[in-house]
Biotite code that builds the C-alpha atoms (Angstrom):
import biotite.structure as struc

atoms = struc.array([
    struc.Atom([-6.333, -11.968, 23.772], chain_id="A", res_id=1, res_name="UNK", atom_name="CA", element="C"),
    struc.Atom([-6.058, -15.932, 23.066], chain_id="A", res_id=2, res_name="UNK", atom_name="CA", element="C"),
    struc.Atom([-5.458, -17.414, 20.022], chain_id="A", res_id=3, res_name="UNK", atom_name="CA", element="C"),
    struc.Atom([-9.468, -18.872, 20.213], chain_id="A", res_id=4, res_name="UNK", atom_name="CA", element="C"),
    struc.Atom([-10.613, -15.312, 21.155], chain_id="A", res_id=5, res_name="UNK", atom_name="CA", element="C"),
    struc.Atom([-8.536, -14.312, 17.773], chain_id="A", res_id=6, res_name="UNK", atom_name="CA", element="C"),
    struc.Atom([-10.927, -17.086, 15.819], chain_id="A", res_id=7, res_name="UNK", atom_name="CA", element="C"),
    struc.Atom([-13.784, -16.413, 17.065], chain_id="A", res_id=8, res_name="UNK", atom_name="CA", element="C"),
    struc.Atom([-13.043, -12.759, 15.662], chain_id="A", res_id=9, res_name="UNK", atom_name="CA", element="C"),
    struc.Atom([-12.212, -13.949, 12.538], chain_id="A", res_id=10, res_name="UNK", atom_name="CA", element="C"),
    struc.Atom([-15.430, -15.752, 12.248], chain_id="A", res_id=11, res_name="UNK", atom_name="CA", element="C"),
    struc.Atom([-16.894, -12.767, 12.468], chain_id="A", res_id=12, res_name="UNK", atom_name="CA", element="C"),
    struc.Atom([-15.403, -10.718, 9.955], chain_id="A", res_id=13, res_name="UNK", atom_name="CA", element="C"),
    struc.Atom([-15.535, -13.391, 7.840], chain_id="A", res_id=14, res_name="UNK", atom_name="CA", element="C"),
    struc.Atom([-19.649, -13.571, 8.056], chain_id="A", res_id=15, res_name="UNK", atom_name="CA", element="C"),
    struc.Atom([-19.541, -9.935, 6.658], chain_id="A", res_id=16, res_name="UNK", atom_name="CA", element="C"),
    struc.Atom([-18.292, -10.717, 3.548], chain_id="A", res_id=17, res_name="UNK", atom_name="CA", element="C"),
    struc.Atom([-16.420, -8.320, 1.081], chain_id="A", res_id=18, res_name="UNK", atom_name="CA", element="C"),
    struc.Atom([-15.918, -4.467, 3.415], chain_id="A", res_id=19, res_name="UNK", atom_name="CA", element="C"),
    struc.Atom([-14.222, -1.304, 2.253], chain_id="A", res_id=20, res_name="UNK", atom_name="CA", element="C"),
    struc.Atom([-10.838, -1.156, 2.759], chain_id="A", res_id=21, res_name="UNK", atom_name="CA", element="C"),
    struc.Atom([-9.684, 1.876, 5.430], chain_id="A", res_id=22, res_name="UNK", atom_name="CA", element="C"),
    struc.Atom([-6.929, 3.032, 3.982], chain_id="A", res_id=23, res_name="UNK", atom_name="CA", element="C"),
    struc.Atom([-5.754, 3.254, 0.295], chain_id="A", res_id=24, res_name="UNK", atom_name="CA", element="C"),
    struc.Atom([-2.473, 1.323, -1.127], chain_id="A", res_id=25, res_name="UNK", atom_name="CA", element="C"),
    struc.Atom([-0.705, -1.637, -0.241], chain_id="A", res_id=26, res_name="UNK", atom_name="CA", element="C"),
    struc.Atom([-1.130, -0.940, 3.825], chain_id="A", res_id=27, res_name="UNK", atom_name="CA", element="C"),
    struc.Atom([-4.689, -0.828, 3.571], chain_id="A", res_id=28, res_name="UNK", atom_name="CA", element="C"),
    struc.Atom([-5.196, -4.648, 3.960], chain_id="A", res_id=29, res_name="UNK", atom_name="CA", element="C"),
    struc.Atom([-3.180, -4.596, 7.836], chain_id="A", res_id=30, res_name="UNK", atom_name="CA", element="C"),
    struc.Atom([-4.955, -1.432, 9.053], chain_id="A", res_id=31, res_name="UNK", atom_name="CA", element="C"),
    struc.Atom([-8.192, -3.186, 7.723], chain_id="A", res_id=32, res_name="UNK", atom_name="CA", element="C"),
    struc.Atom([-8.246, -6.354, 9.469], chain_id="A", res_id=33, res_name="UNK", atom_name="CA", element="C"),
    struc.Atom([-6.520, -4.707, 12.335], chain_id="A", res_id=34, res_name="UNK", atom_name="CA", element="C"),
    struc.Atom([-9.205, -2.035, 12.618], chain_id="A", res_id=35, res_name="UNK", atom_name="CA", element="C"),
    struc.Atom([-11.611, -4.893, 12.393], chain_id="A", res_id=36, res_name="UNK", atom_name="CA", element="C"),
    struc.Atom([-9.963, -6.863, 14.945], chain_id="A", res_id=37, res_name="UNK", atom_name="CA", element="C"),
    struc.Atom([-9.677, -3.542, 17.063], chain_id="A", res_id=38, res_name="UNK", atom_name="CA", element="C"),
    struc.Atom([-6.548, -3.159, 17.744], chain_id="A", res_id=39, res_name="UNK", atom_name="CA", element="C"),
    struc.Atom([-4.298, 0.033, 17.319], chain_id="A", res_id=40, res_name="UNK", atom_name="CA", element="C"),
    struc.Atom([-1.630, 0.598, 14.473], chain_id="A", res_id=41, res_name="UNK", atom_name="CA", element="C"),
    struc.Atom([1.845, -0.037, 16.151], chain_id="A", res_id=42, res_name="UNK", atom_name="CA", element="C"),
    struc.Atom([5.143, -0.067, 15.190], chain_id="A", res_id=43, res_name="UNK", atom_name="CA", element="C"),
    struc.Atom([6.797, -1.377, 18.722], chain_id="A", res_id=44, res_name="UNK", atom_name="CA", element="C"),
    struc.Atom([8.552, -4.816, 18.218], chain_id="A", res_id=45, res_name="UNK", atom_name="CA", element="C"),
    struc.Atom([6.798, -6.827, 19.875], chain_id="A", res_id=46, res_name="UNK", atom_name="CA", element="C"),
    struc.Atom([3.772, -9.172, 18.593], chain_id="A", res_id=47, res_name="UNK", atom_name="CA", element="C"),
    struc.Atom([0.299, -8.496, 18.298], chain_id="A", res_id=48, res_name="UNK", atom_name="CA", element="C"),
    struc.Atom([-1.299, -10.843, 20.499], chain_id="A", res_id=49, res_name="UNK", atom_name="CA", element="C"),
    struc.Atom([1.208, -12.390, 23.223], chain_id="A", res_id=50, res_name="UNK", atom_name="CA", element="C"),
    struc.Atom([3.736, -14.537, 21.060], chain_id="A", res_id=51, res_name="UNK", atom_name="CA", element="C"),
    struc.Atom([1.833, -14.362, 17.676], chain_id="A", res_id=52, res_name="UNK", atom_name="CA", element="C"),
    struc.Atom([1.919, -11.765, 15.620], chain_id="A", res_id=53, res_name="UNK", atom_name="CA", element="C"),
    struc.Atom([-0.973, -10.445, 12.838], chain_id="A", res_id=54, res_name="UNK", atom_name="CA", element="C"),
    struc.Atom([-0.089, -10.698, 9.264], chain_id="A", res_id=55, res_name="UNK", atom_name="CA", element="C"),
    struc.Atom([-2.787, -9.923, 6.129], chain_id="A", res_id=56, res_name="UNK", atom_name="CA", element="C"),
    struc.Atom([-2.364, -10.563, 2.841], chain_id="A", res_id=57, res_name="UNK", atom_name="CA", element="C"),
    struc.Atom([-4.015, -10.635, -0.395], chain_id="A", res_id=58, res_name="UNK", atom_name="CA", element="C"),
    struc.Atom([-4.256, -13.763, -2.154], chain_id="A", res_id=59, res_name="UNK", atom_name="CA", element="C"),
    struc.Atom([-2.044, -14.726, -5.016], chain_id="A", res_id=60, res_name="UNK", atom_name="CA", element="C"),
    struc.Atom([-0.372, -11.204, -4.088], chain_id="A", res_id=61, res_name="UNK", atom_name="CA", element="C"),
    struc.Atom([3.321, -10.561, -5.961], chain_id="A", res_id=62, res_name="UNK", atom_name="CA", element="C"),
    struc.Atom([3.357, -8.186, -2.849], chain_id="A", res_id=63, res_name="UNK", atom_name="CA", element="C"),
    struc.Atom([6.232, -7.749, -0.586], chain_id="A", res_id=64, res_name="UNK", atom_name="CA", element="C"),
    struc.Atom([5.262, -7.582, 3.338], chain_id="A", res_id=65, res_name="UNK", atom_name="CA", element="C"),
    struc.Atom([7.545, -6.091, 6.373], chain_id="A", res_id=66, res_name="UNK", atom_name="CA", element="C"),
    struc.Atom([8.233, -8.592, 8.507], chain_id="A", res_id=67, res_name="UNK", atom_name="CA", element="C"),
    struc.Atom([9.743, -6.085, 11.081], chain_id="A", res_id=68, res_name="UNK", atom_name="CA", element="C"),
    struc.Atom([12.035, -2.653, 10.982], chain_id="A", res_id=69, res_name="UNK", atom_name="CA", element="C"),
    struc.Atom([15.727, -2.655, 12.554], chain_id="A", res_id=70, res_name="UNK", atom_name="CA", element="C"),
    struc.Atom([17.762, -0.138, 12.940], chain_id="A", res_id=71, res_name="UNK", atom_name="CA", element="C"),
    struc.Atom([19.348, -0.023, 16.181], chain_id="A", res_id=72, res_name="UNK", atom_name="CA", element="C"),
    struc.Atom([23.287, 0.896, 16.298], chain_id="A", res_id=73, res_name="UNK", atom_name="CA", element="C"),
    struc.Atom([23.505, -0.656, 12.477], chain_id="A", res_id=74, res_name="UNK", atom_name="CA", element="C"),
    struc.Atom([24.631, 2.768, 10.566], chain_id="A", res_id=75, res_name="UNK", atom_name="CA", element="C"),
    struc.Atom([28.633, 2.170, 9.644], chain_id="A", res_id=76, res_name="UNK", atom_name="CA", element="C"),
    struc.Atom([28.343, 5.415, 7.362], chain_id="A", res_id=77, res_name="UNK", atom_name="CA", element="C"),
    struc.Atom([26.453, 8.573, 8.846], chain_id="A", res_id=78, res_name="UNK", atom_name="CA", element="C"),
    struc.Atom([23.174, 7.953, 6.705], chain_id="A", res_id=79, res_name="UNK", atom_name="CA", element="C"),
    struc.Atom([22.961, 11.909, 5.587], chain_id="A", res_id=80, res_name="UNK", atom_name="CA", element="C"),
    struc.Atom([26.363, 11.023, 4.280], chain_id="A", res_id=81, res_name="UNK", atom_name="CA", element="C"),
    struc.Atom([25.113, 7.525, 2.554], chain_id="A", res_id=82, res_name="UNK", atom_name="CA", element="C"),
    struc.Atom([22.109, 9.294, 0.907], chain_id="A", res_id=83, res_name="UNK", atom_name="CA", element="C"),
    struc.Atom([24.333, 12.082, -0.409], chain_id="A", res_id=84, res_name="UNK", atom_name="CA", element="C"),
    struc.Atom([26.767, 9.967, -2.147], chain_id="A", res_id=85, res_name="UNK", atom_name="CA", element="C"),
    struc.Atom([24.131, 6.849, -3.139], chain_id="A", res_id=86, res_name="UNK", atom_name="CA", element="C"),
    struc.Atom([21.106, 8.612, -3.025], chain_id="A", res_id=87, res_name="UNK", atom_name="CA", element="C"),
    struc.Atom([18.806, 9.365, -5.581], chain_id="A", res_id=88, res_name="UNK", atom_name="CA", element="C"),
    struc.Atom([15.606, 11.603, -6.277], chain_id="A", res_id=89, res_name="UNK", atom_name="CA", element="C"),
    struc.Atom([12.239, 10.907, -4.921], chain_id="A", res_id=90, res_name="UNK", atom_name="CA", element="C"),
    struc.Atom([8.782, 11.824, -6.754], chain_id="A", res_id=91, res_name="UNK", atom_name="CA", element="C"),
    struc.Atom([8.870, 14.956, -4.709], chain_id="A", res_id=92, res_name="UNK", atom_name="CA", element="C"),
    struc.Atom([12.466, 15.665, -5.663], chain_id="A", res_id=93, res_name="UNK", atom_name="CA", element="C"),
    struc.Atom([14.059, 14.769, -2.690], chain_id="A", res_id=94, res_name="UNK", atom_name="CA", element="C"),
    struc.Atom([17.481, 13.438, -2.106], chain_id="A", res_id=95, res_name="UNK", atom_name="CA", element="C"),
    struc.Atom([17.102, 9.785, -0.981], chain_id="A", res_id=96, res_name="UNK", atom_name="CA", element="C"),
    struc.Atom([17.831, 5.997, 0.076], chain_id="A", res_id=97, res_name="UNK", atom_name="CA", element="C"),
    struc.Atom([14.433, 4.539, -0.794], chain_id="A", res_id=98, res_name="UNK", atom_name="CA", element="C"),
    struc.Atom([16.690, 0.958, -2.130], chain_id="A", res_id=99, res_name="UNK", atom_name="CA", element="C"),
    struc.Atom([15.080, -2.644, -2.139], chain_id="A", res_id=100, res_name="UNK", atom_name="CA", element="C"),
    struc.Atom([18.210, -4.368, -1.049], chain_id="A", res_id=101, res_name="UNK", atom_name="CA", element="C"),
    struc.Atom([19.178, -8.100, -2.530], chain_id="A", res_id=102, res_name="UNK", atom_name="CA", element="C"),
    struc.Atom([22.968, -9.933, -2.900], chain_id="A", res_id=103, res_name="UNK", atom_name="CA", element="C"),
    struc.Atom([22.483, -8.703, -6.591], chain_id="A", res_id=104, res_name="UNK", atom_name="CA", element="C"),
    struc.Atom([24.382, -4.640, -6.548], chain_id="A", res_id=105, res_name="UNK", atom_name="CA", element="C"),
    struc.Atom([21.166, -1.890, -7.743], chain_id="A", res_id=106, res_name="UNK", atom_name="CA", element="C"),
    struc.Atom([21.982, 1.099, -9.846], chain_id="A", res_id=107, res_name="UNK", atom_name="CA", element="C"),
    struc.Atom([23.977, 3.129, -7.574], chain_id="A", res_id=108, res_name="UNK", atom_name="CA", element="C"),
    struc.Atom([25.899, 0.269, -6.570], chain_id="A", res_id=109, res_name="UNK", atom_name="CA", element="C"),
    struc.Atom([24.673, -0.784, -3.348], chain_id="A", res_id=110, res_name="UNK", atom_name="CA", element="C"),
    struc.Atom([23.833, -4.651, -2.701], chain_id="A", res_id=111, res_name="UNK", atom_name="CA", element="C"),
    struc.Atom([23.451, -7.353, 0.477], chain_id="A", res_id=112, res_name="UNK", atom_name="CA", element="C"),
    struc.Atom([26.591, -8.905, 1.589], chain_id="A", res_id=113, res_name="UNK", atom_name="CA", element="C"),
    struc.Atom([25.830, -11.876, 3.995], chain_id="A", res_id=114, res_name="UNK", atom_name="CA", element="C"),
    struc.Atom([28.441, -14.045, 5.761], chain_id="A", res_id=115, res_name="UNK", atom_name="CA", element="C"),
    struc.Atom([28.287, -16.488, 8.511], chain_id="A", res_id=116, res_name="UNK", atom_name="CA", element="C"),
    struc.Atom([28.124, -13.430, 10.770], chain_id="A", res_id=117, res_name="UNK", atom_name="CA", element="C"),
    struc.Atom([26.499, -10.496, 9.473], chain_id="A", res_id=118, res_name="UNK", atom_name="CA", element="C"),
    struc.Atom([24.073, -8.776, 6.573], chain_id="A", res_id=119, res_name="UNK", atom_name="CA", element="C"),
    struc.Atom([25.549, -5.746, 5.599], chain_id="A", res_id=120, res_name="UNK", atom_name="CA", element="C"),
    struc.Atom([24.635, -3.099, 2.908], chain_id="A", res_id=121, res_name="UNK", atom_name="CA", element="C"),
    struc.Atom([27.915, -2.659, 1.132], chain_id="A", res_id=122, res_name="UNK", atom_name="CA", element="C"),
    struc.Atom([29.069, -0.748, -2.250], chain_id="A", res_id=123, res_name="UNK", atom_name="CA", element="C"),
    struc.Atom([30.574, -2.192, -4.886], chain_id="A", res_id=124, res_name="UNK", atom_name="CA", element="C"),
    struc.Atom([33.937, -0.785, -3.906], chain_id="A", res_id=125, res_name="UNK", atom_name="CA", element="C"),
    struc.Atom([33.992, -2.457, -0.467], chain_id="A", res_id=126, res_name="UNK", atom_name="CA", element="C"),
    struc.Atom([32.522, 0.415, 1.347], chain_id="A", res_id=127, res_name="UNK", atom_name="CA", element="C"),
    struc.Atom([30.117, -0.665, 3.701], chain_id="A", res_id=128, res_name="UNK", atom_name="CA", element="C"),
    struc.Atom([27.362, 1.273, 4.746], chain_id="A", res_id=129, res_name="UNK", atom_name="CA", element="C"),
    struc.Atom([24.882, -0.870, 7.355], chain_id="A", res_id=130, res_name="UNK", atom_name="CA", element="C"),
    struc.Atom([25.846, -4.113, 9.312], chain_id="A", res_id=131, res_name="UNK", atom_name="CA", element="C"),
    struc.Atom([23.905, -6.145, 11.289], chain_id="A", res_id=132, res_name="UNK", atom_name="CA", element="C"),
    struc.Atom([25.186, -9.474, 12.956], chain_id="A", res_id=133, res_name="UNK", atom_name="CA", element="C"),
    struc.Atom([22.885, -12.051, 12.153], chain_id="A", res_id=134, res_name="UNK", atom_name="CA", element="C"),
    struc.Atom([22.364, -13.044, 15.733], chain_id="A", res_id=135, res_name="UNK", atom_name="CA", element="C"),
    struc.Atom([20.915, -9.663, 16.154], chain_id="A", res_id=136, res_name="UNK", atom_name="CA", element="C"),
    struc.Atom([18.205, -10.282, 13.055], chain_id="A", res_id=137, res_name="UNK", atom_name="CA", element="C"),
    struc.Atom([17.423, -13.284, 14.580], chain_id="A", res_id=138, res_name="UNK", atom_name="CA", element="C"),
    struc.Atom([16.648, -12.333, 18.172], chain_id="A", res_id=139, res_name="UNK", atom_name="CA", element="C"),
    struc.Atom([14.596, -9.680, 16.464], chain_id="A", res_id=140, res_name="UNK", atom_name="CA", element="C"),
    struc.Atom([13.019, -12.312, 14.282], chain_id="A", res_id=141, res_name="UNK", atom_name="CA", element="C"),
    struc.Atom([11.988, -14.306, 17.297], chain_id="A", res_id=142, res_name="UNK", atom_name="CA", element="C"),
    struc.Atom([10.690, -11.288, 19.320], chain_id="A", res_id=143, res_name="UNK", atom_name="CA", element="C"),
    struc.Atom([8.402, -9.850, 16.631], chain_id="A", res_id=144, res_name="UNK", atom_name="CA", element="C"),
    struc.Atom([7.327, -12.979, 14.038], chain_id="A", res_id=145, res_name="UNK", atom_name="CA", element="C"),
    struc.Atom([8.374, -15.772, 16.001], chain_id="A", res_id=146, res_name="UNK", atom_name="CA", element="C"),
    struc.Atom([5.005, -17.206, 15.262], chain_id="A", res_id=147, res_name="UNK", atom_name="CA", element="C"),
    struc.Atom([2.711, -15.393, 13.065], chain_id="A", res_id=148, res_name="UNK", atom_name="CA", element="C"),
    struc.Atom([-1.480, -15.757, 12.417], chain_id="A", res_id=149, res_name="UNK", atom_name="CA", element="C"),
    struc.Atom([-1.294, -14.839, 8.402], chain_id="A", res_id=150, res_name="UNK", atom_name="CA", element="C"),
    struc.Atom([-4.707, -13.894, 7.493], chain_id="A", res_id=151, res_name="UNK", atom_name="CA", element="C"),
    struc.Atom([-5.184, -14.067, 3.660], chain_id="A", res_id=152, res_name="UNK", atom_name="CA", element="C"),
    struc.Atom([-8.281, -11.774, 1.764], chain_id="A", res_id=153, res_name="UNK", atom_name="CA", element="C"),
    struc.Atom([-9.947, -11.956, -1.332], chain_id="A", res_id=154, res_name="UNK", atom_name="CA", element="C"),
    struc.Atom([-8.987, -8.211, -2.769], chain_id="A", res_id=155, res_name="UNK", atom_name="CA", element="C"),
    struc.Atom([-11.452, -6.690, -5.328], chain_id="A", res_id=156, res_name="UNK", atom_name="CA", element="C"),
    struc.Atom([-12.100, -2.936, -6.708], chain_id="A", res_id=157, res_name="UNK", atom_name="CA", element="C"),
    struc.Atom([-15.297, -1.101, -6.365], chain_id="A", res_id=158, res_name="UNK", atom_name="CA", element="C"),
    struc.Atom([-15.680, 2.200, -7.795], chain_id="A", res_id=159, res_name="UNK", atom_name="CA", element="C"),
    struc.Atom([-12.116, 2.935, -6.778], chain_id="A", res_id=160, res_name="UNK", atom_name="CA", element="C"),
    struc.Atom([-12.323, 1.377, -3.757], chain_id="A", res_id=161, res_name="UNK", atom_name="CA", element="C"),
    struc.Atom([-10.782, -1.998, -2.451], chain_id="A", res_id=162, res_name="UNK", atom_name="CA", element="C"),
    struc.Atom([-13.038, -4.578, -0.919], chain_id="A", res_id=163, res_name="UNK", atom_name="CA", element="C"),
    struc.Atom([-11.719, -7.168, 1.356], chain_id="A", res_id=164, res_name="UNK", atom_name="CA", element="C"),
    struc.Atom([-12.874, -10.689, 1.993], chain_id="A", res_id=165, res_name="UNK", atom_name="CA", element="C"),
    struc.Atom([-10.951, -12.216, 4.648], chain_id="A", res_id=166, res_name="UNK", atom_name="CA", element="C"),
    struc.Atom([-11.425, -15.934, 4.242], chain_id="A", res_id=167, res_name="UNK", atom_name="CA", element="C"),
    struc.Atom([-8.542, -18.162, 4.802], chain_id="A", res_id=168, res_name="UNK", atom_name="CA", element="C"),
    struc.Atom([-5.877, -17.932, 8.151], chain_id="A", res_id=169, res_name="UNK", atom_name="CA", element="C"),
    struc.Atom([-2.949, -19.931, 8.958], chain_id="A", res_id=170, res_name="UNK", atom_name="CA", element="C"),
    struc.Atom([-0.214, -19.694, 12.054], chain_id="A", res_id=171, res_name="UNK", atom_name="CA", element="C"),
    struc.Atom([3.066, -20.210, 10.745], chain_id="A", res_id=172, res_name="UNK", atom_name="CA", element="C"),
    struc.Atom([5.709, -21.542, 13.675], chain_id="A", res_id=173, res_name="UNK", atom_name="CA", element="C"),
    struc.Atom([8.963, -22.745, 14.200], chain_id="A", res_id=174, res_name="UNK", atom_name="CA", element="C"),
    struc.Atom([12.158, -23.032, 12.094], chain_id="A", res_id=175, res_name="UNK", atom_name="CA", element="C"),
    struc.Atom([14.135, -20.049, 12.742], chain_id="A", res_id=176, res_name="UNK", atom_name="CA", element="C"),
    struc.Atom([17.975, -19.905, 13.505], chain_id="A", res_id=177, res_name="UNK", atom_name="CA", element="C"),
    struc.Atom([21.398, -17.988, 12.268], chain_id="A", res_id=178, res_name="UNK", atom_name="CA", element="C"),
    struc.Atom([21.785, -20.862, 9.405], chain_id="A", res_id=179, res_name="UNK", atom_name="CA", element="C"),
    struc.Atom([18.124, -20.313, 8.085], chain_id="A", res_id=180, res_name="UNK", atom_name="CA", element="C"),
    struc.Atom([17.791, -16.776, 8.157], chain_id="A", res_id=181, res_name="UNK", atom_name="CA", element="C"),
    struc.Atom([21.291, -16.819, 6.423], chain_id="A", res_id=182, res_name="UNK", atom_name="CA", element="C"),
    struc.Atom([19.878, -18.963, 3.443], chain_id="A", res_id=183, res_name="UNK", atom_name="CA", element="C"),
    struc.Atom([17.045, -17.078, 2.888], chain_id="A", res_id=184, res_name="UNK", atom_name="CA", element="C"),
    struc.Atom([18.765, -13.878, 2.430], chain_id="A", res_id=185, res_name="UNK", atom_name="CA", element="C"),
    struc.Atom([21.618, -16.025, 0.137], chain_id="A", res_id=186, res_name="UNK", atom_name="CA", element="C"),
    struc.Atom([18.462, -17.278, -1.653], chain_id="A", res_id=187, res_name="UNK", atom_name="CA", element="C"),
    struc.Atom([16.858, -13.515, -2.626], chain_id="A", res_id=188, res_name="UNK", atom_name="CA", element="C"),
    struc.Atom([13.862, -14.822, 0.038], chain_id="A", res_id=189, res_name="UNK", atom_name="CA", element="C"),
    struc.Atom([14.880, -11.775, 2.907], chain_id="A", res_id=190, res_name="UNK", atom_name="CA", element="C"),
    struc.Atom([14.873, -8.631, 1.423], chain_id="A", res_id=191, res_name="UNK", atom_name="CA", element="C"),
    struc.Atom([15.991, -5.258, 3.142], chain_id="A", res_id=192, res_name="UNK", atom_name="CA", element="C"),
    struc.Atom([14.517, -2.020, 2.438], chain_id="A", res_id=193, res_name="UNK", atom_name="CA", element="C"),
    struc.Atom([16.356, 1.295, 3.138], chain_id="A", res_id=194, res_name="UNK", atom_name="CA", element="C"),
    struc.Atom([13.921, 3.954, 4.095], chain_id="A", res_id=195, res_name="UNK", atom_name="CA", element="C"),
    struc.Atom([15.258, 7.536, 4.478], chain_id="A", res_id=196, res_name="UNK", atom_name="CA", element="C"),
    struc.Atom([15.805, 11.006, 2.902], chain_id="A", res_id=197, res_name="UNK", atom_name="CA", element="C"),
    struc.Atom([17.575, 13.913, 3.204], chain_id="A", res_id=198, res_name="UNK", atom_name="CA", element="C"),
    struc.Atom([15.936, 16.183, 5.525], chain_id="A", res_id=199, res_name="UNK", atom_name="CA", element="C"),
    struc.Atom([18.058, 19.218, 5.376], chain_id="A", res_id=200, res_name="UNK", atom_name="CA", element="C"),
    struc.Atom([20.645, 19.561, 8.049], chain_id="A", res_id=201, res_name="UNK", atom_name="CA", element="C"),
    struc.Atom([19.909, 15.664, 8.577], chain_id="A", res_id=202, res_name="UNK", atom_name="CA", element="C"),
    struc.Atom([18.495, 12.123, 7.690], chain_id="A", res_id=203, res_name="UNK", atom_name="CA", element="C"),
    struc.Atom([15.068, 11.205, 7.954], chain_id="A", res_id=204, res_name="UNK", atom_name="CA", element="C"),
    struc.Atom([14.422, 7.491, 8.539], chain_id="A", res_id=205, res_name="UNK", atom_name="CA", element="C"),
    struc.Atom([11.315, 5.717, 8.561], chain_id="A", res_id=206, res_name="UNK", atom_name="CA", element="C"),
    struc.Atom([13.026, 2.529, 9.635], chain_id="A", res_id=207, res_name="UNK", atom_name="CA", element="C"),
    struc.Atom([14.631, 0.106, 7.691], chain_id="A", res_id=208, res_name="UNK", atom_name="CA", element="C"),
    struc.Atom([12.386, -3.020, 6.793], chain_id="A", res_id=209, res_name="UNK", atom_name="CA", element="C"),
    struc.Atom([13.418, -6.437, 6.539], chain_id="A", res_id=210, res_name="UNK", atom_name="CA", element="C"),
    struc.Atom([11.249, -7.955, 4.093], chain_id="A", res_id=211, res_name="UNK", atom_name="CA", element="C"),
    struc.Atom([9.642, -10.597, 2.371], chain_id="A", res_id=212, res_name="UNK", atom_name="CA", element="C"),
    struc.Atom([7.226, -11.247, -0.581], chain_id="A", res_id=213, res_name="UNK", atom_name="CA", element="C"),
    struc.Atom([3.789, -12.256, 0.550], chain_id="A", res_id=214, res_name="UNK", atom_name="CA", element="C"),
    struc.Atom([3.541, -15.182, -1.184], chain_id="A", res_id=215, res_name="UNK", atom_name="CA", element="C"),
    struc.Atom([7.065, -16.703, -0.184], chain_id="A", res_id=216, res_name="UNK", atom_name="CA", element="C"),
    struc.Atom([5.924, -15.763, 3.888], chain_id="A", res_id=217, res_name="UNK", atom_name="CA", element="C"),
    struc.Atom([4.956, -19.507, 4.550], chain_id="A", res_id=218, res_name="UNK", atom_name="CA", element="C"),
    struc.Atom([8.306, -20.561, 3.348], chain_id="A", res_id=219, res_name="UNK", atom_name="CA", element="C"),
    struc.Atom([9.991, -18.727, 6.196], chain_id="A", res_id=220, res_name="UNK", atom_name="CA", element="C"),
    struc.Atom([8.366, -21.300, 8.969], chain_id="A", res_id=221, res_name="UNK", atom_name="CA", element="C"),
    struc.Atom([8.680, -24.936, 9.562], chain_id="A", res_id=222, res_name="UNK", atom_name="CA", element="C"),
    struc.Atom([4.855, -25.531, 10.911], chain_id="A", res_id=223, res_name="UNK", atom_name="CA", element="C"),
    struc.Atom([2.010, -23.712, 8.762], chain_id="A", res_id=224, res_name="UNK", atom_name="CA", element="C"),
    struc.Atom([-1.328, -24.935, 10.295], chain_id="A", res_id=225, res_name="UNK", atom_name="CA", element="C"),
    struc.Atom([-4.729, -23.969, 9.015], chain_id="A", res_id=226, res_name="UNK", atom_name="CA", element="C"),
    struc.Atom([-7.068, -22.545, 11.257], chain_id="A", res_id=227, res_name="UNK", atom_name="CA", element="C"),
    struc.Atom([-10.474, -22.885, 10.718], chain_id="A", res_id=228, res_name="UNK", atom_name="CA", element="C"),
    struc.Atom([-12.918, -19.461, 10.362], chain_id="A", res_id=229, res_name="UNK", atom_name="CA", element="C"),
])
C-alpha cells in the first residue's frame, strides 16, 4: 500500500467521526486504527506499510508508546535467574521483571547504563544483566521506525467506552544514528521496558520494549511533515 493509498484511508476514517474503540486500555488506540485501516496485529520487525511504519496516539497523551521489542542474544544473566534475585510480585502474585528502565537505578536496584558502545541493564553493584551494542538498536531502529506515519486521535469516554476521533497525521523521517540514539537514552527520552515472569521451571518474556512517551515521539526525527486528511 502507498503512502497516498494510506491518505486516502485516513480520509475516510476521519469522515466517521468519533468510533468505539476495539479493544480496552492503552493498546486499544493501535488495534483501532489498524483494524480500521485493515491490517492484521503484528509483532514482526518490520514496518507496516513498505518503509513507514503506523503509529496512533492520543492527543496531549502522558502515554508511553513501543517503538519496537529487542531481545535477540542480549540476556548476560539467565533471565529466570535475573527475576529471582531482582524480581518482584505482580497483581497476580507472580515473581517478576515488569521494570521501566531509565539511567536513574529503580527500587531493586536496576538502572540504564549507556556508553559510546552499548545500553545495558546493570545493578547497582556492577552486575550487569542485558547489553545491547548500540549499533544493534540502531539497525533495529532503522528497520522498524525508520520513518513513521503518527496518527494522533481525539480520545473521549462513553458509557465506559473509549471513542476515537482520528484527526491529525504526520510522517516523522530522518535523524537517526549511534550519537542520537545515545543522547536520547542519556536524556531519559528512550526508555526500556523489561517484560517477563517467572513461569515455573523458566522465564516468560513478552519481549523487551524500547520505548518512548507519546508526546516526546516527534522529537526522535529530524523531518515531521503534516499530512493532510
Amino acid at each position: 500500500m502507498k503512502l497516498a493509498d494510506v491518505q486516502k484511508k485516513l480520509k475516510k476514517i476521519k469522515s466517521q467521526g468519533f468510533v468505539p474503540s476495539s479493544r480496552k486500555g492503552p493498546t486499544g488506540i493501535g488495534h483501532t486504527l489498524e483494524t480500521l485501516m485493515g491490517l492484521s496485529e503484528n509483532n514482526i520487525p518490520l514496518p507496516d506499510f513498505g518503509d513507514v511504519e503506523l503509529k496512533a496516539t492520543r492527543t496531549n497523551s502522558q502515554s508511553m508508546i513501543t517503538l519496537f521489542t529487542f531481545n535477540k542474544r542480549a540476556w548476560k544473566m539467565d533471565p529466570l535467574e535475573a527475576i529471582k534475585r531482582y524480581g518482584s510480585k505482580d497483581k497476580n502474585g507472580r515473581l517478576g521483571l515488569y521494570y521501566t528502565m531509565s539511567i536513574k537505578p529503580n527500587g531493586a536496584g536496576l538502572f540504564l547504563y549507556v556508553d559510546n558502545n552499548q545500553v545495558e541493564v546493570r545493578h547497582v553493584d556492577g552486575t550487569v544483566i542485558v547489553s545491547w551494542s548500540l549499533l544493534s538498536i540502531c539497525e533495529v531502529f532503522e528497520k522498524k521506525v525508520k520513518n513513521v506515519l503518527l496518527v494522533k486521535a481525539q480520545s473521549e469516554m462513553r458509557d465506559n467506552v473509549e471513542f476515537f476521533y482520528f484527526d491529525r497525521a504526520k510522517l516523522l523521517t530522518g535523524g537517526k544514528t549511534v550519537e542520537i540514539l545515545k543522547s536520547k537514552f542519556e536524556n531519559e527520552q528512550l526508555l526500556v521496558d523489561l517484560r517477563l515472569h517467572d513461569n515455573g521451571t523458566s522465564a516468560r518474556n513478552h519481549g523487551t520494549g524500547f520505548r518512548v512517551y507519546e508526546r516526546e515521539l516527534e522529537d526522535l526525527y529530524e523531518r515531521v511533515e503534516e499530512i493532510i486528511i
